[in-house]
C-alpha positions in Angstrom: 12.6 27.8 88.2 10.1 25.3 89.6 7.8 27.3 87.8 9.2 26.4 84.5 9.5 23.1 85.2 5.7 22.3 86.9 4.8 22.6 82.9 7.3 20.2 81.7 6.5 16.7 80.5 8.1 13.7 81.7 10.1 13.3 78.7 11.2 16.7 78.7 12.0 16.3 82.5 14.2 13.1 82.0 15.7 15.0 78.9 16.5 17.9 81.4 17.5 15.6 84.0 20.3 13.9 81.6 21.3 17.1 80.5 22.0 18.6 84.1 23.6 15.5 85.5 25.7 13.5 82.5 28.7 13.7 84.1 27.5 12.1 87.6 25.8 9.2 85.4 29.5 8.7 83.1 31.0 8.7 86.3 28.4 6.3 87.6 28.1 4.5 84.4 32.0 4.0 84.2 32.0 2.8 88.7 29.1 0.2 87.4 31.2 -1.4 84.9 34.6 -1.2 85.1 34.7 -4.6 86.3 31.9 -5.6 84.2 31.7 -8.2 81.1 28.4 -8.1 79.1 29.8 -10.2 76.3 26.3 -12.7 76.7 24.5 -9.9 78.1 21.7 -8.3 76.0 20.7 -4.5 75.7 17.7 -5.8 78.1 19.4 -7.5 80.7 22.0 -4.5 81.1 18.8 -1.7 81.3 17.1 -4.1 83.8 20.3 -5.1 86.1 20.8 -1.1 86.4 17.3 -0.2 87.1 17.5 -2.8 89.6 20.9 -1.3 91.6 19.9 1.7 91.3 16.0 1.5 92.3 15.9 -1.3 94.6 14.6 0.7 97.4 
């Protein structure tokens, strides 16, 4: 398996990764904004404030 992927891009890897996992991000998608309003919020500021939670480290 490692293998396999060693020859993957990074896109295909993210790909792969969103295929493999898209029920942990709904799940995390729906905790991160089920109290959330993004009516003045654009497409930027939402991809940024999430990067930011989740890659703060």
């Amino acid at each position: 398996m490692v293998n396999k992927l060693r020859d993957k891009s990074e896109e295909e890897l993210k790909l792969l990764y969103i295929k493999f996992f898209s029920n942990e991000l709904n799940e995390e998608w729906r905790e991160i904004t089920k109290e959330a309003d993004f009516k003045n919020a654009s497409d930027e500021d939402i991809i940024q404030a999430i990067q930011k939670q989740r890659y703060s480290n």
